[in-house]
VEXRONU-738199 format. One line per 2 residues: number of its first residue (from 1); for each residue x, y, z of C-alpha. Coordinates in steps of 0.25 Angstrom, whole numbers, plus 5000, padded with zeros to 4 digits. Layout:
! residues N
NUM> X/Y/Z | ...
//
This chain:
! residues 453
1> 5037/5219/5017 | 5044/5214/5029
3> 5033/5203/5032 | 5036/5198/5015
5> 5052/5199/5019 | 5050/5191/5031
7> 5041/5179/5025 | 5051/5179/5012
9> 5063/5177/5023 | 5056/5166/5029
11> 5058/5159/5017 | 5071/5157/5014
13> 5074/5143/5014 | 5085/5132/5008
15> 5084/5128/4995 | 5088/5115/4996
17> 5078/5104/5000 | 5081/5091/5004
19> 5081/5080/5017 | 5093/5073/5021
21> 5091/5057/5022 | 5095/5058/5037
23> 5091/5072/5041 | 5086/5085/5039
25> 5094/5095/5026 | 5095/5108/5031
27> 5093/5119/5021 | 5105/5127/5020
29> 5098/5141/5017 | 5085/5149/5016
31> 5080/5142/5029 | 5067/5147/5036
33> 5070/5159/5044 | 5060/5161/5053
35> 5062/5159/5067 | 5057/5145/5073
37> 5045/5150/5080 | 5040/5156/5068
39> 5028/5150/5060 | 5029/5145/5047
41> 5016/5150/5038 | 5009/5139/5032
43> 4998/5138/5021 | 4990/5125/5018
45> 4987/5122/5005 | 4976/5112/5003
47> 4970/5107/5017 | 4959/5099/5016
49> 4965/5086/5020 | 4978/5083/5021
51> 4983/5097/5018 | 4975/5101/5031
53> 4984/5092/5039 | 4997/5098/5034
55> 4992/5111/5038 | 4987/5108/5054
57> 5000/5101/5052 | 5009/5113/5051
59> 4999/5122/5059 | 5001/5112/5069
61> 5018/5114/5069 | 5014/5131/5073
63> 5014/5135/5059 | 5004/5146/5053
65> 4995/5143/5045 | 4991/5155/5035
67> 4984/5151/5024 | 4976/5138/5019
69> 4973/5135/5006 | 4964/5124/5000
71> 4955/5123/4987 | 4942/5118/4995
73> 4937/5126/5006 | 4926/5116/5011
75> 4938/5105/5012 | 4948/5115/5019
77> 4938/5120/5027 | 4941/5115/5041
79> 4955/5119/5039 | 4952/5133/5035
81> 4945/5134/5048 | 4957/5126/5056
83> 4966/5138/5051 | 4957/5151/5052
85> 4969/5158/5051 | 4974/5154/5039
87> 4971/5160/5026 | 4962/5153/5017
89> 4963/5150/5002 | 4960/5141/4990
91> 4971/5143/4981 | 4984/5139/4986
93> 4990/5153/4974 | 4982/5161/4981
95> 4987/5159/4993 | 4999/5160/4990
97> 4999/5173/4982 | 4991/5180/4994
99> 4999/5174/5005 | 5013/5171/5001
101> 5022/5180/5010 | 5012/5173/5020
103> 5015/5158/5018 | 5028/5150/5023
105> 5024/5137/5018 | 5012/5128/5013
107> 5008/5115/5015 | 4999/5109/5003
109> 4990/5097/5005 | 4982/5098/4993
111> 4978/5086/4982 | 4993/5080/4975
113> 4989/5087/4962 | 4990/5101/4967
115> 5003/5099/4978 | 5013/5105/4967
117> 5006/5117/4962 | 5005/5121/4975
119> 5019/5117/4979 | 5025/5125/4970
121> 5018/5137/4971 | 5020/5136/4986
123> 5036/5134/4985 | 5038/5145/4973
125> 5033/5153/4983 | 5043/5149/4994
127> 5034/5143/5004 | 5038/5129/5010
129> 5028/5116/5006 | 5024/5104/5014
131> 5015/5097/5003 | 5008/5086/5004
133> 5012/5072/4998 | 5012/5070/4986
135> 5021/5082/4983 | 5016/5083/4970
137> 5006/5076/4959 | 5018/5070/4949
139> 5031/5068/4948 | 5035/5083/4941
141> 5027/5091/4951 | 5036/5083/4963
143> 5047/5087/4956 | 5044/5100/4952
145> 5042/5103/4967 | 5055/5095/4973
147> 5062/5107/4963 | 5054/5118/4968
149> 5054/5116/4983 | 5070/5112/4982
151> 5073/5127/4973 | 5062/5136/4983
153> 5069/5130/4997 | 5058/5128/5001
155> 5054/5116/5014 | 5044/5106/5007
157> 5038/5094/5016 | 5030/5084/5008
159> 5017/5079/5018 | 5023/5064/5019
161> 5020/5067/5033 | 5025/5054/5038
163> 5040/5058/5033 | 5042/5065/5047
165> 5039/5054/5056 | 5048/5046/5064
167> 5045/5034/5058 | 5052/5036/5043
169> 5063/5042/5050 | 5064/5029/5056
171> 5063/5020/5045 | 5073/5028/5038
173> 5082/5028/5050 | 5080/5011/5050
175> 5083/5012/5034 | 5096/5020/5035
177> 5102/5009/5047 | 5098/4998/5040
179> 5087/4992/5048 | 5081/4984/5037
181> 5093/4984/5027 | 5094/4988/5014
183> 5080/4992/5009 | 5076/4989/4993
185> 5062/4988/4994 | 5050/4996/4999
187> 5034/4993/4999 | 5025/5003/5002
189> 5011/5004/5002 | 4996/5011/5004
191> 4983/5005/5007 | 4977/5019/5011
193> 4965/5027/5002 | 4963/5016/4991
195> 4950/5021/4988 | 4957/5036/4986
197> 4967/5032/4977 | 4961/5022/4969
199> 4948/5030/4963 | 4945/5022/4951
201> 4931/5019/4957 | 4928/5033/4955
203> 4935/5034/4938 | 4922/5034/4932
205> 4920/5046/4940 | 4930/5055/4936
207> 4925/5064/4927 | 4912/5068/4933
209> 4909/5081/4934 | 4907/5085/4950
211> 4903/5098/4956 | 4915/5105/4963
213> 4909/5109/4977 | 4911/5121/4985
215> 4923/5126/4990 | 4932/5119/4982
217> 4940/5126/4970 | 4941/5114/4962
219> 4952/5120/4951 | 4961/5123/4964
221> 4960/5108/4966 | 4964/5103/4953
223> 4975/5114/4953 | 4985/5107/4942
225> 4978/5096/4938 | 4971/5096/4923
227> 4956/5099/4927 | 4947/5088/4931
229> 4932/5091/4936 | 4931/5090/4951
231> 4926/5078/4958 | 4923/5075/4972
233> 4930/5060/4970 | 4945/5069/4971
235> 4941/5082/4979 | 4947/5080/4990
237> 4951/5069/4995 | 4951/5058/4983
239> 4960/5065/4973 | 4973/5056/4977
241> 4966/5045/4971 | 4965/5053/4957
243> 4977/5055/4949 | 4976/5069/4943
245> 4976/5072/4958 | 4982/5063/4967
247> 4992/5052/4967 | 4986/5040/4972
249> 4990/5030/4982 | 5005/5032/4978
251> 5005/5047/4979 | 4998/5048/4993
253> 5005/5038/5000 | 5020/5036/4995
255> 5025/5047/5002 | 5020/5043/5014
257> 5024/5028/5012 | 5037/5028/5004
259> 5042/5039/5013 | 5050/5033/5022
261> 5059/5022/5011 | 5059/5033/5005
263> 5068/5041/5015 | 5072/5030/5020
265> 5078/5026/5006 | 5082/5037/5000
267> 5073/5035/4987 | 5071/5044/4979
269> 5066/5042/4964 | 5063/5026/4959
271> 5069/5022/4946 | 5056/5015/4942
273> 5041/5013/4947 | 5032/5002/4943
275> 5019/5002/4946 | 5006/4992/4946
277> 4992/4994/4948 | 4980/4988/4951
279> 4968/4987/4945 | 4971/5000/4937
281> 4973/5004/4924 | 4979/5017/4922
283> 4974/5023/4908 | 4961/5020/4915
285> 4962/5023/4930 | 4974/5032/4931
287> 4965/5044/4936 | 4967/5035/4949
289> 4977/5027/4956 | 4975/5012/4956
291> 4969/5004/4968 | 4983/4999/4971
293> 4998/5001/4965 | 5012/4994/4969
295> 5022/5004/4964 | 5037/5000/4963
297> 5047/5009/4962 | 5063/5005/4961
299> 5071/5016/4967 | 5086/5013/4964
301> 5099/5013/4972 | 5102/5026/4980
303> 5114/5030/4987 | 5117/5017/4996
305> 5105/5010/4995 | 5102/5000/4985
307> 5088/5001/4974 | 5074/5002/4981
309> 5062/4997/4977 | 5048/5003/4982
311> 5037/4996/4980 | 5023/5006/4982
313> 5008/4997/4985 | 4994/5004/4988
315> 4982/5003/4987 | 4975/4987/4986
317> 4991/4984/4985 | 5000/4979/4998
319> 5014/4979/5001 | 5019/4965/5000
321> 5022/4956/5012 | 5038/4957/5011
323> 5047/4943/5011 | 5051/4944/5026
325> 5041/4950/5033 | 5038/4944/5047
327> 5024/4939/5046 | 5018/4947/5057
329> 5023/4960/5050 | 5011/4969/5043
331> 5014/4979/5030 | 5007/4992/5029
333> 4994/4996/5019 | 5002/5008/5020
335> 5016/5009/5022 | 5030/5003/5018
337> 5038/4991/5020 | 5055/4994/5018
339> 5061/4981/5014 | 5075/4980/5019
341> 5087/4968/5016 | 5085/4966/5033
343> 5070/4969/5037 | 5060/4979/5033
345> 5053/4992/5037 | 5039/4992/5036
347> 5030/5005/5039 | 5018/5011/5037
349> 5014/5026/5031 | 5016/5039/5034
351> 5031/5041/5038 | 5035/5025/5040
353> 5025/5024/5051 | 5028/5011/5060
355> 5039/5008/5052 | 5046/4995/5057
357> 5055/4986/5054 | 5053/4970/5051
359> 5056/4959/5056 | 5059/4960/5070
361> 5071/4956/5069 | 5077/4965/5061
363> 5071/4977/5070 | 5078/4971/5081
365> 5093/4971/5075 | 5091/4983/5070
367> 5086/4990/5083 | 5097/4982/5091
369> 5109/4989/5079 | 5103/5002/5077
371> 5106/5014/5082 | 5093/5021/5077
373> 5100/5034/5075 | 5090/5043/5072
375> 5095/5049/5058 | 5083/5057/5053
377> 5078/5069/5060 | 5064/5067/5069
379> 5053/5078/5064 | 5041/5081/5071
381> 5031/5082/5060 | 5030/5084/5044
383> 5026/5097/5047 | 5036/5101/5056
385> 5047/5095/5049 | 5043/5106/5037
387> 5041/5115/5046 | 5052/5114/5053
389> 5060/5114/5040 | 5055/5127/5035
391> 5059/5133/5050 | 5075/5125/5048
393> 5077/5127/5034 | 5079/5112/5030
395> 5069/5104/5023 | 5058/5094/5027
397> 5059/5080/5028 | 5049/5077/5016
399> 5053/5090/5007 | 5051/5089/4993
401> 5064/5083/4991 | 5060/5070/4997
403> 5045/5071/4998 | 5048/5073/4981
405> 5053/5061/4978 | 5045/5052/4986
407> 5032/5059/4979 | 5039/5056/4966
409> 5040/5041/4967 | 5025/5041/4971
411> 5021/5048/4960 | 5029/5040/4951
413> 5021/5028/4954 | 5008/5036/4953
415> 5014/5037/4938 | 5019/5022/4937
417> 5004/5018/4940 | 4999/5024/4926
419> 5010/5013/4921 | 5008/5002/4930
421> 5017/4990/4927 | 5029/4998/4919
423> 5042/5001/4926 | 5043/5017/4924
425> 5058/5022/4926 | 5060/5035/4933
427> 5071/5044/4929 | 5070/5054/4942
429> 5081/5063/4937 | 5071/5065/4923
431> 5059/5065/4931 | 5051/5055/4921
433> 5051/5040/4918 | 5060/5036/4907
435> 5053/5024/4901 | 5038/5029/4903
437> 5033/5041/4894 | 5020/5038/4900
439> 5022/5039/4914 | 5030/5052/4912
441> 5018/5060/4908 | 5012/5058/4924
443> 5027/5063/4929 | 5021/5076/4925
445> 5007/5078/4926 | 4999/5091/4919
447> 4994/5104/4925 | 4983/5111/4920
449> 4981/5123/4914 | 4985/5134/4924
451> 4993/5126/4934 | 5008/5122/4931
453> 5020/5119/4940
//
């Protein structure tokens, strides 16, 4: 009994969620009491791949690892061994009904489709969540875990690594002063995996029936999604090219691209997307995402900044040569270009990596009139900073109440691509479109049988 009242102590956090544009919000009660050199107990939910890295990531920080959960043993197997210690398990309820006085917190690198059951169940139980980007499969799931993190108190980080890195504290420091002026327009874009996320050489395909191999509990892999016979064209890598799994191009890549204008700007929710396709029609093809996109979203005026237009390209599609741009200056396959009144900022992925300003000349009379205050708090990595949240009491920099909205916009142009050339209007306060019935029905996608939020 002492043991269960110690672990339930050591979760009293704040209830209130929440970053502050120019540093860290503290929460105001129900912080972490531990003591600083005390380790935080960690299970890892899904770790073939990129869930695997989330977890050496944390282990890494001195943090104990207890339990590792994964629905295909052969595919998690050289983590199993890396954590001989850790307790071993295929379903994520299991582990939590035989181990829940035993787990602090989870981090949860499974397929899109499965990140909100999971979610949920971890956060009703009190424990804190790093989840893999995107936070959730569609729009209702994100917002049904923004409202569940924020009533629980618990510390959320999204895996948009790249949000802890100097560089996007950077470019937003450059925004706020002004470097490049008043900034209406963004174009971002990714060139990466166009033979993942485009699948439609493999449609004719779909429906063949494929033995499920060894080691792999198949139904615990479709978790929520209405059942469709396995195949080895989405287990395990190819499902983010598949649209009752994944999310395409959009949902992998924007919050990593759009991250930085994104704080930098203080967006939030766009008042309209419009989206064209290529070579993609979707009542034919929209069991996959097209071989290239360009998604434009109008975000409008906001405290003292003026309306913003984004402009999303991937795949076979490129970011436009802006007016202006010295002719020796390159533009990202992946990456963004700010486009301010007074220069521009360009950068790449992954936390505005080599972000610079252009021309030359406006870098020089910005360097020789700046201060360069630093105005946002330097963290040493995305796994510290939650980490170090759940020890402080405050929240982490991409905590559901950011890393929420900036999953929703890119979730709302995986919908705008099922309608490409209409202008959809998005009432954020309603959560649906008001002038598309259509397009509402993929706000909230269905669950099968058994599974429900």
């Amino acid at each position: 009994m002492k043991h269960q009242a110690h672990r339930l102590d050591r979760r009293r956090f704040l209830a209130r969620t929440g970053l502050s544009v120019a540093a860290f919000q503290f929460l105001p009660s129900r912080v972490f009491s531990a003591s600083p050199n005390e380790r935080l107990n960690v299970a890892g939910i899904g770790i073939g791949s990129r869930g695997g890295a989330d977890v050496d990531a944390v282990a890494g920080e001195g943090q104990n690892i207890v339990a590792l959960c994964d629905v295909d043993a052969n595919y998690a197997a050289k983590k199993f061994e890396q954590y001989p210690k850790a307790k071993r398990f295929t379903d994520f309820r299991v582990m939590f009904d035989q181990l829940d006085a035993e787990i602090d917190a989870v981090t949860i690198g499974t397929p899109d489709h499965t990140h909100t059951v999971i979610a949920l169940e971890a956060i009703k139980r009190g424990k804190h969540v790093y989840c893999e980007k995107p936070l959730a499969h569609s729009v209702h799931e994100v917002r049904h875990l923004m409202t569940a993190a924020r009533e629980a108190g618990v510390v959320t980080q999204l895996g948009n690594q790249g949000h802890s890195s100097g560089d996007i504290r950077r470019l937003c420091e450059w925004v706020w002063d002004g470097a490049i002026g008043e900034v209406r327009e963004v174009h971002a874009a990714c060139d990466a995996f166009r033979d993942v996320y485009c699948q439609l050489r493999n449609l004719p395909k779909f429906r063949d029936r494929n033995e499920v191999p060894a080691g792999l509990d198949y139904d615990l892999w479709i978790g929520p999604v209405p059942f469709i016979p396995y195949s080895p064209m989405w287990v395990h890598w190819n499902w983010r090219g598949w649209m009752p799994f994944g999310t395409g191009c959009i949902g992998d890549w924007f919050c990593h691209v759009l991250d930085p204008s994104f704080w930098a700007l203080d967006l939030d929710a766009p008042s309209s997307i419009r989206a064209e396709v290529k070579d993609y029609d979707p009542a034919r093809d929209g069991l996959t995402y097209p071989p290239g996109t360009e998604i434009t979203y109008e975000f409008p005026a906001k405290g003292k900044r003026g309306p913003v237009k984004v402009v999303w390209h991937d795949g076979e599609n490129r970011i436009p040569r802006p007016a202006g741009l010295e002719a020796d200056e390159g533009l990202p396959g992946t990456g963004a270009v700010l486009i301010g009144d007074q220069g521009m900022i360009i950068h790449g992925s992954h936390g505005a990596g080599g972000c610079r300003i252009t021309p030359e000349k406006r870098l020089n009379e910005y360097l020789a009139g700046s201060q360069r205050e630093e105005k946002i708090p330097r963290v040493k990595n995305h796994a510290w900073d939650w980490i170090e949240a759940i020890r402080t009491g405050r929240q982490a920099g991409s905590n559901f109440d950011f890393g929420g909205p900036l999953t929703q916009c890119g979730l709302l142009g995986a919908v705008a691509i099922r309608f490409p050339g209409q202008t959809l209007l998005w009432d954020n306060e309603a959560g649906a479109f008001t002038n598309h019935g259509a397009a509402n029905a993929y706000v909230r996608t269905p669950y099968r049988e058994g599974w429900t939020l």
